[in-house]
N, C-alpha and C positions, 0 to 999 in steps of 0.2 A: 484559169484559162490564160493560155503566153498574152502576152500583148502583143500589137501589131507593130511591127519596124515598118520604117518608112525607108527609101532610099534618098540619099545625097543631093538627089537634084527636087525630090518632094520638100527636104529639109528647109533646101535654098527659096523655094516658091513660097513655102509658108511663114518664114522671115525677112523676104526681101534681102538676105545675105547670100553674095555670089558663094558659086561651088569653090570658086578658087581658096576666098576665105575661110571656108569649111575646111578645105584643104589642110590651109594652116594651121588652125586650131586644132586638130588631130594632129599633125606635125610636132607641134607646140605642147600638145599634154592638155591645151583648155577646153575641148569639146573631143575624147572618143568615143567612136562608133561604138551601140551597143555590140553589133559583130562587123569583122572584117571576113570575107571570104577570103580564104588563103591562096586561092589558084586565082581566080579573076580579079582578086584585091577590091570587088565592089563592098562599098561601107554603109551598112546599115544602123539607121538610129531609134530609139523607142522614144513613144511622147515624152516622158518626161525631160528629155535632153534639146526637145522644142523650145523647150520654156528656159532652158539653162541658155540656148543661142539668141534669144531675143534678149536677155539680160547681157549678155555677153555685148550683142547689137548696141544696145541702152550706154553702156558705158565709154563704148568705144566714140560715141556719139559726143560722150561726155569728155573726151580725149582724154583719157586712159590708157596706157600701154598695156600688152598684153600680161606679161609680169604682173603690176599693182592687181587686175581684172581678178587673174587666176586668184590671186589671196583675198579677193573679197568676197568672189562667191566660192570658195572653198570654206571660207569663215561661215558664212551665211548669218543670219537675223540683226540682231541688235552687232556682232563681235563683226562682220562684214560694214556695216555700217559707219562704224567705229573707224573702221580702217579708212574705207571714205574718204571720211570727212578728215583724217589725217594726211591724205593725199594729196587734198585739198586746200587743206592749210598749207603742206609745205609746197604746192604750186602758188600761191597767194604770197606769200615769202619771193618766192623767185622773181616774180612778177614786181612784187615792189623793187625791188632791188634793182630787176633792167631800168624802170624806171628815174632811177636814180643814174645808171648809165646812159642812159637818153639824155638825159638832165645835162652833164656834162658833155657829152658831143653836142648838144646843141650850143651851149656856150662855147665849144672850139668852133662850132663852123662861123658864129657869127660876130667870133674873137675876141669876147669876154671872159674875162678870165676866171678860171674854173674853183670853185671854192668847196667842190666835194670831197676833198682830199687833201688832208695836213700831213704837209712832208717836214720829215724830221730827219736829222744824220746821228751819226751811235757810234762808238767801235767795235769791232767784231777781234776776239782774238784767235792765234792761229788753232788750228782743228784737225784731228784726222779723220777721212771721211769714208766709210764704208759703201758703197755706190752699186746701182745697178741703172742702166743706160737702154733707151730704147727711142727710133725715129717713130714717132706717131702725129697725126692729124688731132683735131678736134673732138672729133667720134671717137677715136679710139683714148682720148687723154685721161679719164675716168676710169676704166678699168685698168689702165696703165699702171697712174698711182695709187690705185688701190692693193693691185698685184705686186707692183714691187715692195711697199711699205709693207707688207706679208711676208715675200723673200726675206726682205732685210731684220724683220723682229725676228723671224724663226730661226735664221742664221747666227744673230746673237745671242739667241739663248741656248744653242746648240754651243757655240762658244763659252756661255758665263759670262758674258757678258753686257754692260748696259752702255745704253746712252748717255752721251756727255752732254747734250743740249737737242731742241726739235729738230724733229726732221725735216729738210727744206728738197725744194725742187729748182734744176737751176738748168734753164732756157734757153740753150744754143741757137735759138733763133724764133718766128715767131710761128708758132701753132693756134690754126687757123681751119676755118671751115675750105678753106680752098688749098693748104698750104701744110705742109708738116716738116717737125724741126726735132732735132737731139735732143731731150728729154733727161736727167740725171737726176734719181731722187737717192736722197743723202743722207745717211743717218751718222751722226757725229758718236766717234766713240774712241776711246783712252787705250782698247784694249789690243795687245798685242796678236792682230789677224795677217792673214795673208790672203794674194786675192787669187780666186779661183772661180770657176763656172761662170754664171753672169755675175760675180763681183768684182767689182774694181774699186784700187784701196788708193788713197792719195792723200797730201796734207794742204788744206786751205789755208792759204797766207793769211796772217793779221789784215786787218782790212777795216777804212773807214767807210760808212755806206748811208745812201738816203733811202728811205722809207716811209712808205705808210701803212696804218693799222687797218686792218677787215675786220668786220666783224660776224657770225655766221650766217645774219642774214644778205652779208656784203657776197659770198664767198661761190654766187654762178659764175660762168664760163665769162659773163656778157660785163659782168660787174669788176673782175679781175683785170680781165683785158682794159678796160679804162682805168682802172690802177695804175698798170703797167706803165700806161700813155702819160699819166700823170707826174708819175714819177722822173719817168723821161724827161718828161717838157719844164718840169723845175731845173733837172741838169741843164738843159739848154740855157733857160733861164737866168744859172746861176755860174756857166761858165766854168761849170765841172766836164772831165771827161771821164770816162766811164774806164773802171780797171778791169769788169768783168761781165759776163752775164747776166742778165735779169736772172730773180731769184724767187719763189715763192714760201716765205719762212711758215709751215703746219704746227699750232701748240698743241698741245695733248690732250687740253679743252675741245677740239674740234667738232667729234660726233655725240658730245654729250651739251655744249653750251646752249643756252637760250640765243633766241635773233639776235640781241644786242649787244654780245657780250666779244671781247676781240677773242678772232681764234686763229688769225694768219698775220701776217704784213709780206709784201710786195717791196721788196729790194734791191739797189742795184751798189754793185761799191763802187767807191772812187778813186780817181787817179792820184795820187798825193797832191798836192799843192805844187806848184812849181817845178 
């Protein structure tokens, strides 16, 4: 015997979850209708997809993106679970880590002096830099450097060629939930390219620079942005002026390292002496 469909706005009444949301989720790929009528577009669901929306409900509850949701009850049992609690964990990471940002603006607002962050100076020698450039916001800064650090490996191995040192990101200004700035991520390389499509090819001067070390549990939006500051405010400090950009230096450790292991440093070069 069929089962019984229910309609869209039955669906919403028996999980307390608007139609609009429903909306999305069939949008999205995480809840479709068992049928859609092709002419009137009304979407029809069977019990079992009841019990898929309330779990759906339960997570989002749980603040869960829609993303993580879909892979967990796509996993289902123990292997969903699993996943979970890995969500979870690397939210508990994030979370410590602002707190360590917290840490340090509280000691700027109330002008003691910030000891989350050991700034050191280095030299950098000159570089050629293989580039791709984009203005983004906040929101947008995550898929950015993830996208371009993609462009840029696949380019050089289309080339034959590799890396001369990490890939860094280097900060025309400041990228912000209210504000967005020039964006250049960079990948240092020896080999004889020319610049075409979104690349641009250039040579970074020798250069003396202060910094400090992140480590992957250091490495949210919330934690770096007080790097940044940090760094800054030692230049003021120390009576440096700045020759360039803030910089973000990525080691190759990054998506494989444990919390505590360095996988970035936050850089700025300096002005020569004198």
């Amino acid at each position: 015997m069929p089962e019984e469909l229910i309609t869209i706005g039955e669906l919403a009444a028996r999980t307390r979850l608007s139609v609009k949301a429903l909306r999305l989720y069939d949008e999205r790929g995480l809840l479709r209708p068992a049928v859609t009528d092709p002419y009137s577009g009304v979407r029809r669901y069977g019990p079992g997809q009841v019990e898929r929306a309330r779990r759906i409900a339960l997570l989002r509850a749980a603040g869960l993106p829609l993303a993580p949701i879909a892979a967990v009850l796509d996993a289902g049992g123990s292997e969903g679970e699993q996943l979970l609690l890995a969500y979870w964990r690397e939210q508990e990471d994030v979370h410590a880590a602002r707190r360590e940002a917290v840490g340090y603006a509280r000691a700027v607002l109330t002008g003691r002096t910030p000891t989350v962050y050991e700034i050191n100076e280095r030299d950098v020698p000159e570089q050629q830099v293989l580039f791709v450039r984009r203005h983004v916001g906040a929101a947008e800064l995550p898929g950015f450097l993830a996208e371009a650090s993609q462009l840029l490996f696949a380019r050089l191995e289309q080339a034959g060629a590799c890396l001369s040192g990490p890939l860094f990101a280097v900060y025309h200004g400041l990228v912000s939930e209210d504000s967005d700035a020039l964006v250049e991520v960079c990948a240092p390389t020896g080999a004889a390219l020319e610049p075409e499509g979104p690349f641009g090819l250039r040579v970074e001067p020798a250069h003396r620079e202060a910094y400090t070390e992140l480590t992957r549990r250091q490495g949210d939006f919330a934690t770096m942005a007080a790097a940044h500051d940090a760094v800054a405010a030692w230049l003021a400090d120390h009576g440096h002026e700045r020759a360039g950009s803030d910089r973000e230096v990525y080691h190759p450790n990054w998506a494989t390292a444990a919390p505590d292991e360095h996988v970035a440093d936050v850089a700025v070069p300096l002005a020569p002496a004198g």
